[in-house]
C-alpha positions as CSV (number, residue, x, y, z in Angstrom):
1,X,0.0,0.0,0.0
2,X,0.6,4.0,0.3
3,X,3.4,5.0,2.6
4,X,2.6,7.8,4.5
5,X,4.7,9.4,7.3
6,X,3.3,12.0,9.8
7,X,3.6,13.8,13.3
8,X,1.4,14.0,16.1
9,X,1.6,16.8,18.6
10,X,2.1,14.8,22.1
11,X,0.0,16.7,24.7
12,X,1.6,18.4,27.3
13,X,5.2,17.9,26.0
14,X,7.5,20.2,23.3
15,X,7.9,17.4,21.2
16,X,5.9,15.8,17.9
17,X,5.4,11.7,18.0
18,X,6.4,10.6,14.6
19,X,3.2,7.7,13.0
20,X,3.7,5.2,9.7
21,X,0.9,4.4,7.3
22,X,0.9,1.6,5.2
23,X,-2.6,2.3,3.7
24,X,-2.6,5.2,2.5
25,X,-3.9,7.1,5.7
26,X,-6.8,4.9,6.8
27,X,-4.9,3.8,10.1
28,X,-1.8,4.9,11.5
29,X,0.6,3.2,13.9
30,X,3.4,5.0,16.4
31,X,7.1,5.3,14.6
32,X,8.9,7.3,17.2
33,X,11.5,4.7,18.1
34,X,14.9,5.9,18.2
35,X,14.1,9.6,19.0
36,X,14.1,11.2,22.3
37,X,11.8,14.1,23.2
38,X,13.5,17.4,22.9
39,X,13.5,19.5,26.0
40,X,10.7,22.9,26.1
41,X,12.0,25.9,26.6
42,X,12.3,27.9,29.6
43,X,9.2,30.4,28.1
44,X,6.5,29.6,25.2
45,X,5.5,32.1,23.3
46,X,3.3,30.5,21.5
47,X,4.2,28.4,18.1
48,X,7.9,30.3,17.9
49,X,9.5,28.4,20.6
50,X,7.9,25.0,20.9
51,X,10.4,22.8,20.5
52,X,10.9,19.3,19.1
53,X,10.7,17.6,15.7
54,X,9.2,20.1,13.6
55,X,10.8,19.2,10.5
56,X,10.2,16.2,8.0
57,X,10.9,15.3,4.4
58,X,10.0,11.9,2.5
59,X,12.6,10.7,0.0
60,X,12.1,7.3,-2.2
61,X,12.4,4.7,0.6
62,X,13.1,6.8,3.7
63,X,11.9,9.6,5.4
64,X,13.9,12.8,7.6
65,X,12.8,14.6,10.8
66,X,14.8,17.2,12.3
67,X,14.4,18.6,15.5
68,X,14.9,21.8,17.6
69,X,18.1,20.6,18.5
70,X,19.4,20.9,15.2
71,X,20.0,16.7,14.6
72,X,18.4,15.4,11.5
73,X,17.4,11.6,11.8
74,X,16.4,9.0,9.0
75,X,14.5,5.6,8.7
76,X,13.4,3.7,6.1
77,X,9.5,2.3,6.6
78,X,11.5,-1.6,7.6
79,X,14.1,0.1,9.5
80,X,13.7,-0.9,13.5
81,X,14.4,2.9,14.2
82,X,15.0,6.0,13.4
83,X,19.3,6.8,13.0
84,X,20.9,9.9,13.7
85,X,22.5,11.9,10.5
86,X,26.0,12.7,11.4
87,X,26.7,16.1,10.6
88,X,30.7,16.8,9.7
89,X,30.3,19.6,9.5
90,X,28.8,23.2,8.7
91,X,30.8,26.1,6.2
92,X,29.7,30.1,5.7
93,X,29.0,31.0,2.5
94,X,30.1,34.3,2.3
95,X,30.4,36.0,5.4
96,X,32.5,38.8,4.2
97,X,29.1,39.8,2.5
98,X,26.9,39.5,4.6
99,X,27.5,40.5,8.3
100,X,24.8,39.1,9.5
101,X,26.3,35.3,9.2
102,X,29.2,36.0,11.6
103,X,27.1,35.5,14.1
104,X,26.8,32.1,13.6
105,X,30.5,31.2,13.6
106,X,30.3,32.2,17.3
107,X,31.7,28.2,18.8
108,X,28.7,28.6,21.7
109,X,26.2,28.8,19.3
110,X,24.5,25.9,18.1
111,X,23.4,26.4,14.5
112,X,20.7,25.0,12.8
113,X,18.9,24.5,16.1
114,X,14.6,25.6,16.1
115,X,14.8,23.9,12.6
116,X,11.9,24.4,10.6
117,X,12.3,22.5,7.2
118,X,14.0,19.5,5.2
119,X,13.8,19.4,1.8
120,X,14.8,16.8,-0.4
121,X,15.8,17.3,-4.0
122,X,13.5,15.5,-6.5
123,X,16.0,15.3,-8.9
124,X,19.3,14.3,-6.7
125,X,18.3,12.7,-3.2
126,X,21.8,13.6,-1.9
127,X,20.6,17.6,-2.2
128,X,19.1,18.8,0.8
129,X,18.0,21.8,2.2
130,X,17.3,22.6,5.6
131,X,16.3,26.2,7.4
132,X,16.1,27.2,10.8
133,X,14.8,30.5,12.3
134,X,17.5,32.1,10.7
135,X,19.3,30.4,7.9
136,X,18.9,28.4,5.1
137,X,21.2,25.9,5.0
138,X,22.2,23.5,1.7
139,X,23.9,20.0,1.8
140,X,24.9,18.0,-1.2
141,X,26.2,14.7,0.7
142,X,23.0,13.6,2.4
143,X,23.1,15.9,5.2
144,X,26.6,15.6,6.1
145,X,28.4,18.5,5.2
146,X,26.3,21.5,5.1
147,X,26.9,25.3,3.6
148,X,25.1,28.3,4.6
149,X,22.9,29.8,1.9
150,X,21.9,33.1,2.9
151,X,24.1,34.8,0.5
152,X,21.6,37.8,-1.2
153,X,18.8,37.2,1.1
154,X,18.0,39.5,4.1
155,X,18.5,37.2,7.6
156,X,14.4,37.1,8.5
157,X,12.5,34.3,10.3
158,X,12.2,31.4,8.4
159,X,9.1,29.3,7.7
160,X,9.6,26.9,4.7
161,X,11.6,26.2,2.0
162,X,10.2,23.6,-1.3
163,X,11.1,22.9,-5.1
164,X,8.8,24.1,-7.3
165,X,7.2,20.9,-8.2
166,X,6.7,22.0,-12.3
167,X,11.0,22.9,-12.0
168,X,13.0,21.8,-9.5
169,X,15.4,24.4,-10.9
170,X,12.9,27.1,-8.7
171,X,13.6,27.1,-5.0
172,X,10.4,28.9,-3.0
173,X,11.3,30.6,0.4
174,X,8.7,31.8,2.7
175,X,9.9,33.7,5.4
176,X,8.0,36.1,8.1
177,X,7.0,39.7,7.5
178,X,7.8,39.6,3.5
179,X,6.1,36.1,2.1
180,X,8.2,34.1,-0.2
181,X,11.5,35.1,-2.4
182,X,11.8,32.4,-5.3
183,X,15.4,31.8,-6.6
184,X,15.8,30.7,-10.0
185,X,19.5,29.3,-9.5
Protein backbone atom coordinates (compact mmCIF):
# COMPACT_ATOMS: atom_id res chain seq x y z
CA UNK A 1 0.00 0.00 0.00
CA UNK A 2 0.63 4.03 0.31
CA UNK A 3 3.41 4.96 2.63
CA UNK A 4 2.64 7.78 4.45
CA UNK A 5 4.72 9.37 7.26
CA UNK A 6 3.29 12.01 9.82
CA UNK A 7 3.58 13.82 13.28
CA UNK A 8 1.39 14.02 16.13
CA UNK A 9 1.58 16.84 18.61
CA UNK A 10 2.07 14.85 22.06
CA UNK A 11 -0.03 16.66 24.66
CA UNK A 12 1.62 18.37 27.32
CA UNK A 13 5.19 17.86 25.96
CA UNK A 14 7.51 20.25 23.33
CA UNK A 15 7.87 17.36 21.24
CA UNK A 16 5.89 15.79 17.94
CA UNK A 17 5.43 11.70 18.03
CA UNK A 18 6.39 10.60 14.64
CA UNK A 19 3.23 7.74 12.98
CA UNK A 20 3.68 5.22 9.74
CA UNK A 21 0.95 4.45 7.35
CA UNK A 22 0.92 1.61 5.16
CA UNK A 23 -2.60 2.28 3.67
CA UNK A 24 -2.62 5.22 2.47
CA UNK A 25 -3.95 7.14 5.68
CA UNK A 26 -6.81 4.92 6.79
CA UNK A 27 -4.88 3.81 10.08
CA UNK A 28 -1.76 4.93 11.53
CA UNK A 29 0.62 3.24 13.94
CA UNK A 30 3.42 5.01 16.44
CA UNK A 31 7.14 5.26 14.61
CA UNK A 32 8.86 7.27 17.17
CA UNK A 33 11.52 4.67 18.08
CA UNK A 34 14.88 5.95 18.22
CA UNK A 35 14.08 9.61 18.99
CA UNK A 36 14.06 11.20 22.32
CA UNK A 37 11.82 14.08 23.21
CA UNK A 38 13.50 17.44 22.89
CA UNK A 39 13.50 19.46 26.01
CA UNK A 40 10.75 22.86 26.14
CA UNK A 41 12.01 25.94 26.63
CA UNK A 42 12.30 27.94 29.57
CA UNK A 43 9.17 30.42 28.09
CA UNK A 44 6.51 29.61 25.25
CA UNK A 45 5.46 32.08 23.31
CA UNK A 46 3.28 30.52 21.53
CA UNK A 47 4.21 28.35 18.13
CA UNK A 48 7.93 30.25 17.85
CA UNK A 49 9.49 28.40 20.62
CA UNK A 50 7.89 24.96 20.93
CA UNK A 51 10.41 22.77 20.47
CA UNK A 52 10.86 19.26 19.14
CA UNK A 53 10.66 17.59 15.67
CA UNK A 54 9.21 20.10 13.62
CA UNK A 55 10.79 19.24 10.52
CA UNK A 56 10.20 16.16 7.98
CA UNK A 57 10.88 15.34 4.38
CA UNK A 58 10.01 11.90 2.51
CA UNK A 59 12.59 10.70 0.01
CA UNK A 60 12.09 7.31 -2.24
CA UNK A 61 12.35 4.66 0.57
CA UNK A 62 13.09 6.78 3.74
CA UNK A 63 11.90 9.58 5.44
CA UNK A 64 13.88 12.78 7.59
CA UNK A 65 12.77 14.59 10.77
CA UNK A 66 14.84 17.25 12.26
CA UNK A 67 14.40 18.57 15.51
CA UNK A 68 14.88 21.85 17.60
CA UNK A 69 18.15 20.61 18.49
CA UNK A 70 19.44 20.95 15.20
CA UNK A 71 19.97 16.71 14.63
CA UNK A 72 18.45 15.37 11.45
CA UNK A 73 17.36 11.58 11.81
CA UNK A 74 16.45 8.95 8.99
CA UNK A 75 14.45 5.63 8.67
CA UNK A 76 13.38 3.68 6.09
CA UNK A 77 9.52 2.33 6.59
CA UNK A 78 11.51 -1.57 7.63
CA UNK A 79 14.05 0.09 9.46
CA UNK A 80 13.73 -0.88 13.49
CA UNK A 81 14.45 2.88 14.17
CA UNK A 82 14.98 6.01 13.40
CA UNK A 83 19.30 6.79 13.01
CA UNK A 84 20.93 9.89 13.66
CA UNK A 85 22.53 11.87 10.50
CA UNK A 86 25.95 12.69 11.41
CA UNK A 87 26.72 16.06 10.62
CA UNK A 88 30.73 16.77 9.74
CA UNK A 89 30.28 19.61 9.50
CA UNK A 90 28.82 23.21 8.71
CA UNK A 91 30.79 26.15 6.15
CA UNK A 92 29.66 30.13 5.72
CA UNK A 93 29.03 31.00 2.50
CA UNK A 94 30.12 34.28 2.34
CA UNK A 95 30.40 36.02 5.38
CA UNK A 96 32.50 38.80 4.19
CA UNK A 97 29.13 39.85 2.47
CA UNK A 98 26.87 39.53 4.60
CA UNK A 99 27.53 40.45 8.34
CA UNK A 100 24.81 39.08 9.50
CA UNK A 101 26.33 35.31 9.21
CA UNK A 102 29.24 36.05 11.61
CA UNK A 103 27.06 35.46 14.05
CA UNK A 104 26.81 32.10 13.62
CA UNK A 105 30.47 31.21 13.57
CA UNK A 106 30.34 32.15 17.26
CA UNK A 107 31.67 28.17 18.81
CA UNK A 108 28.69 28.56 21.70
CA UNK A 109 26.17 28.78 19.25
CA UNK A 110 24.50 25.88 18.07
CA UNK A 111 23.39 26.42 14.52
CA UNK A 112 20.71 24.98 12.78
CA UNK A 113 18.92 24.54 16.13
CA UNK A 114 14.63 25.61 16.05
CA UNK A 115 14.77 23.86 12.63
CA UNK A 116 11.88 24.36 10.58
CA UNK A 117 12.32 22.54 7.24
CA UNK A 118 13.96 19.52 5.23
CA UNK A 119 13.80 19.40 1.77
CA UNK A 120 14.78 16.79 -0.39
CA UNK A 121 15.80 17.31 -4.04
CA UNK A 122 13.51 15.48 -6.47
CA UNK A 123 16.04 15.25 -8.91
CA UNK A 124 19.30 14.26 -6.67
CA UNK A 125 18.33 12.71 -3.20
CA UNK A 126 21.82 13.60 -1.90
CA UNK A 127 20.58 17.61 -2.17
CA UNK A 128 19.10 18.76 0.83
CA UNK A 129 17.99 21.78 2.24
CA UNK A 130 17.32 22.59 5.60
CA UNK A 131 16.34 26.15 7.39
CA UNK A 132 16.07 27.19 10.77
CA UNK A 133 14.79 30.46 12.32
CA UNK A 134 17.46 32.14 10.75
CA UNK A 135 19.29 30.42 7.94
CA UNK A 136 18.90 28.36 5.14
CA UNK A 137 21.20 25.86 4.98
CA UNK A 138 22.18 23.49 1.71
CA UNK A 139 23.86 19.99 1.84
CA UNK A 140 24.90 18.01 -1.23
CA UNK A 141 26.16 14.68 0.68
CA UNK A 142 22.99 13.63 2.39
CA UNK A 143 23.14 15.94 5.18
CA UNK A 144 26.58 15.55 6.09
CA UNK A 145 28.38 18.52 5.20
CA UNK A 146 26.32 21.52 5.05
CA UNK A 147 26.91 25.33 3.56
CA UNK A 148 25.14 28.26 4.58
CA UNK A 149 22.94 29.83 1.91
CA UNK A 150 21.88 33.05 2.94
CA UNK A 151 24.08 34.81 0.50
CA UNK A 152 21.59 37.79 -1.24
CA UNK A 153 18.80 37.22 1.08
CA UNK A 154 18.03 39.53 4.13
CA UNK A 155 18.49 37.17 7.57
CA UNK A 156 14.40 37.10 8.46
CA UNK A 157 12.47 34.28 10.27
CA UNK A 158 12.18 31.38 8.36
CA UNK A 159 9.08 29.35 7.74
CA UNK A 160 9.63 26.92 4.74
CA UNK A 161 11.56 26.16 2.01
CA UNK A 162 10.22 23.58 -1.28
CA UNK A 163 11.14 22.86 -5.13
CA UNK A 164 8.75 24.12 -7.31
CA UNK A 165 7.23 20.89 -8.24
CA UNK A 166 6.72 21.95 -12.25
CA UNK A 167 10.97 22.87 -12.04
CA UNK A 168 12.97 21.76 -9.55
CA UNK A 169 15.44 24.43 -10.88
CA UNK A 170 12.85 27.14 -8.72
CA UNK A 171 13.65 27.15 -5.02
CA UNK A 172 10.41 28.91 -3.05
CA UNK A 173 11.33 30.59 0.39
CA UNK A 174 8.68 31.76 2.74
CA UNK A 175 9.93 33.69 5.38
CA UNK A 176 8.00 36.08 8.07
CA UNK A 177 7.04 39.68 7.55
CA UNK A 178 7.84 39.55 3.48
CA UNK A 179 6.15 36.13 2.12
CA UNK A 180 8.20 34.06 -0.17
CA UNK A 181 11.47 35.09 -2.43
CA UNK A 182 11.80 32.36 -5.30
CA UNK A 183 15.43 31.85 -6.56
CA UNK A 184 15.85 30.68 -10.01
CA UNK A 185 19.53 29.27 -9.53
Amino acid sequence: GEMLGGFVTSKGEHWHEQRLSRDGGRTWVPWSEGLAPVPGPETSIGDCSVRGYRAMAAMTGAFLVGNAEGQIFRRGPNDAAWTKVVRTRIVLDRPECEDHLSLVDVPDRQVMDELNTLVVDPKDETHWYATDWNLVYESRDSGRNWMVRQNGIMQLVTHTLAFDPFCADNIFYGVADRGHLISHD
